[in-house]
KOLLUM-751655 format. One record per residue (C-alpha): x, y, z. Coordinates in steps of 0.02 Angstrom, whole numbers, plus 50000, padded with zeros to 5 digits. Each point is the difference from the previous one (the first is absolute). Layout:
% residues N
XYZ...
This chain:
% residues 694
514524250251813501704995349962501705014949987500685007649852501634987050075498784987950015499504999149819501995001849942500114984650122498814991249919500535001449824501774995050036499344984850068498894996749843501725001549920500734986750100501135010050099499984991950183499545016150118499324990050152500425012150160499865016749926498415011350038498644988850057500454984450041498854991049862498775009349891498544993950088500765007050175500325015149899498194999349951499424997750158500915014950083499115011549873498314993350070500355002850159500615017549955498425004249877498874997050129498374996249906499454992849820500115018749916501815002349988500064986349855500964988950125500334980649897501014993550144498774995150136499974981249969501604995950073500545003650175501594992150020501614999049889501454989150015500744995150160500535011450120499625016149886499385015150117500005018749968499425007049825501375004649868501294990650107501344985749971498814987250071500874988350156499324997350168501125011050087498825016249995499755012249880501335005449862500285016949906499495001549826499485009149864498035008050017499295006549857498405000650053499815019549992500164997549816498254990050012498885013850123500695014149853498645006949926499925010849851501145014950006499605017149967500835010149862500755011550121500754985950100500424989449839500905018349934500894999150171500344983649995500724998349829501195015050058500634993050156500244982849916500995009849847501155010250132500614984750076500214991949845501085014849934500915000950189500334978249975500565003249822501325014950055500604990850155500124982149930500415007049816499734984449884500324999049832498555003449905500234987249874499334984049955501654990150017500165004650176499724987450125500065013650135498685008449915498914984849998500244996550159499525018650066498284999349869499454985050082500285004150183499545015749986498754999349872499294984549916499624989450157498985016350077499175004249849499774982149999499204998650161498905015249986499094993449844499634984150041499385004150206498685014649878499544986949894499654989150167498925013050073498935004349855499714981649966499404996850183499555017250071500475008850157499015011950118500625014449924500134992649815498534991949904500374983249879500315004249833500444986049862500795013049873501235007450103500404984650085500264994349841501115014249947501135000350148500264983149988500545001449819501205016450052500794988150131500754990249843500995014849960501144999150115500064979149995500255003049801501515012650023500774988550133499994985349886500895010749870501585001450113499964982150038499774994349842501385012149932501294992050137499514982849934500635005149825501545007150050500744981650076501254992649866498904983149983498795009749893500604997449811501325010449911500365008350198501494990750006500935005749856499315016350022500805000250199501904992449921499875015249861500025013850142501935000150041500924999349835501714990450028501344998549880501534987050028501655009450023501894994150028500575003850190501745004849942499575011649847498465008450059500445001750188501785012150020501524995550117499635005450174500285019550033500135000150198499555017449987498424994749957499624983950136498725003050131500944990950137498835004550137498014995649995498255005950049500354996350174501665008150017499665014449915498245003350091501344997950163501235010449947498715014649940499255000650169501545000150074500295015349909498315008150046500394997350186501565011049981498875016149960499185005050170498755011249894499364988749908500014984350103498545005450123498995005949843500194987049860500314982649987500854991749850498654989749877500094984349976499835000749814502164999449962499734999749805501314994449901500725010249852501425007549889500305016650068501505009049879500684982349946500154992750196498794987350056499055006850158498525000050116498685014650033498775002550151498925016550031500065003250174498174999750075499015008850140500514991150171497894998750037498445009549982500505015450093501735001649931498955001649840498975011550078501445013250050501054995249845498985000749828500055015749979501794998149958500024983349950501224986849997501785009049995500974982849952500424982149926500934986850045501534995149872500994985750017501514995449880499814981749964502064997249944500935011950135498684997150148499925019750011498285005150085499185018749996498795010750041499525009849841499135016150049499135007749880499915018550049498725009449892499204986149930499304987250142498944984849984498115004050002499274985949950500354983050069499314983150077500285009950162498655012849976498234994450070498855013849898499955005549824501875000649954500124981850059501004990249813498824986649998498385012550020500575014249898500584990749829498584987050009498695015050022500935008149858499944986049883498314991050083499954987449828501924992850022500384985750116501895003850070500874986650066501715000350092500545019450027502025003650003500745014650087501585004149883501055018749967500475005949837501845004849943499735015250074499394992450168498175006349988498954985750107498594993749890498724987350016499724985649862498254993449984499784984349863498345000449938499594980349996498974992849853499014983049993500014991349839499174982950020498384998450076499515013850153501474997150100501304990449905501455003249892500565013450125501615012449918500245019149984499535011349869500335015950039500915010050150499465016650082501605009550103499465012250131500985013650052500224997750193500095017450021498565007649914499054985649949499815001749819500034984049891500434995449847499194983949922501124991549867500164985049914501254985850048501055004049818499935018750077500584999250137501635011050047501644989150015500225004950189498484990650031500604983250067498594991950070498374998449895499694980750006499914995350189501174985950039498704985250042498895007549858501364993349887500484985750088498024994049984500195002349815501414989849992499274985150094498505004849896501054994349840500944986150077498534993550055498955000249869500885002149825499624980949952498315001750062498885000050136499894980250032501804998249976500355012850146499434988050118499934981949940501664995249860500895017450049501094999749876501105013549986498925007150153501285013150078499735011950146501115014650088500964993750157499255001850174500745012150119500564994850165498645006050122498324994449892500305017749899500455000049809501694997149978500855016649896501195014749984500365014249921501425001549867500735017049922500074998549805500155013749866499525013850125498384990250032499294987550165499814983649956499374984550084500634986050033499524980850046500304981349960499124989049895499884982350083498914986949941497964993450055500814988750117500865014650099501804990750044501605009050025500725002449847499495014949861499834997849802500405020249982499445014550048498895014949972500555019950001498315013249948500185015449965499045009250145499565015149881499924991449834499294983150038501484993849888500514981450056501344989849959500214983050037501754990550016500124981350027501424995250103499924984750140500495000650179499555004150172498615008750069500145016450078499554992350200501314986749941501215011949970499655009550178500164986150065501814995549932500675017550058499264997350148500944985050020501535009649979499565012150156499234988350101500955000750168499455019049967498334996049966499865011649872498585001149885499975002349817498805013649909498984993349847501375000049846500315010549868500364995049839501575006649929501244995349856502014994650064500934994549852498444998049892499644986550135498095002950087500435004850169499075000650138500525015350136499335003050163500245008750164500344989350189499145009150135500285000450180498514997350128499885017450022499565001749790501775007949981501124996249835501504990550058500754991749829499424993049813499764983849917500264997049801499414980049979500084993549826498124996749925500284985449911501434993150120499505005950171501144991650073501255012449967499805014750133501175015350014499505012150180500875014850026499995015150112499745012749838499364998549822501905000349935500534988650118498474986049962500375003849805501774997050001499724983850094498594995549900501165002549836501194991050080498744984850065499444997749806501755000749933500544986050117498674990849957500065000149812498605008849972500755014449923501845001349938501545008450105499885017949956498614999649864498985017049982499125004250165501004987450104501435003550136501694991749952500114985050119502004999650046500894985150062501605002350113501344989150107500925008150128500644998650184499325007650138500955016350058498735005950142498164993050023498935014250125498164997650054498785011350003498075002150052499045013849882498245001750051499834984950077500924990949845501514990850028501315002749872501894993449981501135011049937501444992049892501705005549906501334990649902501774999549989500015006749811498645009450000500525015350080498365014350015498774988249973498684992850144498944985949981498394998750091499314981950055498115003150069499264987450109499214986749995500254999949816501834996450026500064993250170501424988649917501225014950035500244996750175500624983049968501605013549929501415008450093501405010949965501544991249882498384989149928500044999849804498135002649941498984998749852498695009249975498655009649878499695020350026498985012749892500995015149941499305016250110500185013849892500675016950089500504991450156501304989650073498934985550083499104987949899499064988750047500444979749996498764987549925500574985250016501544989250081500644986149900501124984950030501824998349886498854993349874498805013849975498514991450079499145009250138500664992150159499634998650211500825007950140501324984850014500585003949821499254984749934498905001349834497974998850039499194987049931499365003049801498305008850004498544993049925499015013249875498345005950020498845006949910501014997549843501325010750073501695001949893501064985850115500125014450133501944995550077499195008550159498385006850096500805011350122499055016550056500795011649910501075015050095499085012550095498934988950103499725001750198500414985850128500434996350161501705005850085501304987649936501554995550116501625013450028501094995949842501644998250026500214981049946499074983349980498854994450128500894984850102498304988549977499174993449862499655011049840498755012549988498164995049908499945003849854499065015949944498064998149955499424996049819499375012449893498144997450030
């Protein structure tokens, strides 16, 4: 008499499914192991005619092999069940409910038909043994048992109730088949989600307002905030910092929240009474970490909690019909922690055409919730639309917005978002009009190292704008700072896009090993080439300015640009000087009493070819409100940029369509090596020359 998994066995093979080592080793040894377990020609046994299976199989329900007996699944109780009683089918039916209901509160799935978590959990937990259960009854009234007697109608009946659960399983797989994009009119439905219109960089995105650059990221703010916690004893042994680190506008700043979070289970235990006193804050512009505590309102609910105040648990069991996808921890104005829960909707097929319809915000306090739509949603909201939500629907469109065949065969005007640098999506996060946006390149199908634009989405809104502008990728553009730094090894973060002199800019921070700020990059987007690194913002912007007006691409004191300044003077003193590990010449002339000139290294390693009584030529940017500016350039009598033995470098070769650049010098503010004592010419040959710009 063959299992309940015998019989599932069997039909998958009829189905062509290859299942050769699972349960018996071939359904006659199957067969025969239910003879020998029957025992005589009553129990209905069929499989007495065969006494040997394929090679090597031994041991019933096993993985077959020679080597002994392996562990499998036996169902055979299901067979020997005879016909319950109503008292034990009552008790039955209740214990089976309770642990449905205790599965249901502990696992919480959506209950919705769009959920793929939920269809997952129904057949585990419920179609395949509902499945196995009718079709082993339907076995044993067909054939009989000692303690059940054959009967053709309810074998007949079981055995139509075990196509139930087949019938509702084929549902889900047939609705996942309709949601794939090859299916007709998918395609355009997929490049409709994400709504892009085509904007100009230099009208729609504002000069740069440093108050407003994030010049640290993720990783160095998640450093700095648990730096921070580790300065509060109380806390410290209690709580640990989440890992969470959301993004937002907090009162016009761009920063990063964490809720702090129970340490482990008993920490919890002593703790939840009074709940979590604190959050993590970390300003993204001044590097400024805190602890925020929140006195008479703490943190009740959170990803921390194990039981019924648990985020995830309480606003799914609140709301069991929605399917919430990426959860934010943000504050409002007032610094009040809430939670914001997107409540995902699926718009083509059973799991396709994945966006957000409406929002619910819990109160991480009390736990009330308010469920609004994505238009109603209050404007210190900042993060509805998960990041990678939106960067799918963008790849969605570029993908598919000439059609299915053309995504993957002519690909024209196929476009996708850039890669990151570790196999992650490659983004950021930009403040615009009080709101978080996201940003990412937009390279081609063939992936190479150039961009045709870029993306920014409105994080609440879903607004996108597109703006087409060529140049270098954002890992190309690491890379070029990089190059800058690279007897420091420095490391860039992933750029942010910013606008210099309506010029798209990229800006980044250099790291140290240790993940500690150290200085900042600018590198031209369509030139990259052209690299400014400086120890502050104001430092890396007035050398930037300065780069592009050297270079042509932006006139000598046109709106948003330092004044580039050309002088020719002798040498009245010439000092040295090593600030944080930078070397830096210190230079005044003759008739230019008050005024200091700084010459960073190895940007102008030329000046050491320079001594006192030496007449020198040379570009500097204006610093406003201080005596020392810094030098950008040293040129020969004829204005071209020159060598440490005064004669004029060789004419350089443009790039990237770059405006006849007269020189590729780092610009001031960059680190280097300790340069030689000044005090006058080295006796040897001249000094190399100072790297390129990339």
């Amino acid at each position: 008499m063959a299992s309940g998994l015998d019989q599932l066995l069997e039909a998958l093979r009829a189905s062509g499914m290859n299942t050769e080592g699972f349960g018996g080793p071939t359904a006659s040894a199957g067969d025969s192991a239910g003879s020998a377990r029957a025992g005589n020609a009553d129990s209905g046994s069929t499989g007495g005619s065969s006494s040997k299976g394929s090679a090597g199989g031994s041991g019933k329900g096993g993985f077959g092999g020679g080597r002994g007996p392996a562990m499998g699944l036996n169902l055979d109780f299901l067979d020997k069940m005879g016909p319950l009683s109503k008292k034990t089918a009552i008790i039955g039916t209740i214990v089976v409910l309770l642990v449905l209901a205790v599965c249901y509160w502990w696992f919480h799935p959506p209950i919705n038909i769009h959920s793929l978590d939920t269809w997952m959990f129904v057949a585990i937990v419920i179609l395949l043994p509902t499945f196995l259960y009718f079709a082993s009854r339907s076995r044993v009234y067909k054939t009989g048992n000692g303690k059940t007697v054959r009967n053709a109608g309810k074998s007949k009946r079981f055995r139509v109730l075990s196509f139930i659960p087949v019938a509702v399983a084929a549902v889900g797989v047939i609705g996942g088949l309709l949601s794939f994009a090859i299916i007709p009119g998918n395609a355009e439905r997929y490049s409709n989600i994400l709504q892009t219109d085509n904007m100009e960089f230099a009208q729609d995105i504002k000069e740069v307002n440093y108050s407003e650059i994030p010049v640290i990221d993720r990783n160095s703010a998640i450093l700095l905030g648990n730096r921070e916690m580790g300065s509060i004893p109380e806390y410290v042994s209690q709580f640990e910092v989440s890992p969470l680190y959301s993004q937002i506008n907090y009162q016009g700043t761009p920063v990063r929240v964490s809720p702090l979070g129970y340490a482990d289970l008993f920490k919890w235990f002593t703790n939840r009474e009074a709940g979590i006193p604190a959050y993590a804050l970390v300003n993204m512009t001044t590097q400024d970490a805190e602890i925020v505590r929140l006195d008479d309102s703490p943190i009740h609910y959170s990803e921390s909690e194990p039981l019924a105040r648990n985020i995830d648990r309480h606003v799914q069991l609140s709301y069991p019909f929605y399917i919430f996808g990426e959860k934010s921890f943000e504050i409002d104005e007032d610094g009040h922690p809430w939670w914001i829960c997107p409540v995902l909707d699926y718009t083509i097929g059973l799991f396709g055409g994945e966006t957000v319809s409406r929002v619910v915000l819990c109160d991480a306090t009390t736990g009330e919730c308010q469920d609004l739509a994505v238009e109603d949603c209050p404007q210190w909201v900042d993060r509805v639309f998960p990041a990678e939500l939106l960067i799918k629907q963008y790849n969605w469109y570029g993908a598919y917005h000439n059609g299915w065949l053309n995504s993957f065969l002519g690909q024209e005007g196929v476009v996708r978002t850039t890669p990151g640098t570790d196999g992650t999506l490659g983004y950021n996060y930009i403040a615009k009009d009080d709101d978080v946006w996201v940003y990412t390149g937009v390279t081609s199908a063939t992936a190479d190292n150039s961009i045709v634009g870029f993306v920014l989405v409105n994080q609440r809104t879903q607004e996108s704008h597109f703006y087409s502008v060529a140049g270098a990728t954002e890992d190309s553009a690491m890379q070029s700072a990089e190059g800058q730094v690279q007897n420091l090894r420095y490391t860039a973060t992933f750029p942010l896009l910013i606008n210099v002199s309506n010029q798209p800019t990229y800006f980044m921070a250099l790291k140290d090993g240790a993940g500690l700020v150290k200085k900042f990059a600018m590198i031209d987007i369509q030139r990259y080439q052209n690299v400014a690194v400086g120890d502050t913002v104001a430092d890396t912007q007035k050398a930037y300015e300065a780069l592009l007006a050297t270079n042509g691409v932006v006139a000598e004191g046109a709106d948003g640009a330092t004044d580039v300044v050309t002088v020719t003077g002798t040498i009245r003193s010439m000092n040295q000087a090593v600030i944080e590990g930078n070397t830096h010449f210190y230079v005044t002339l003759e008739d230019k009493d008050g005024n200091i000139f700084d010459f960073a290294l190895p940007g102008l390693l030329d000046i050491v070819g320079y001594k006192v009584g030496d007449t020198i030529n040379f570009t500097y940017v204006e610093a406003g409100g201080s005596n020392v500016s810094p030098a950008y350039s040293i040129l020969g009598d004829d204005g071209q940029t020159e060598n440490a033995s005064g004669e004029p470098e060789e004419d350089v070769v443009p790039t990237d369509d770059a405006a006849d650049p007269t020189t590729q010098d780092v610009a001031a503010g960059e680190d280097t090596q300790e340069a030689p004592a000044t005090g006058g010419a080295p006796d040897g040959p001249a000094a190399p020359e100072a790297p390129g710009g990339q």
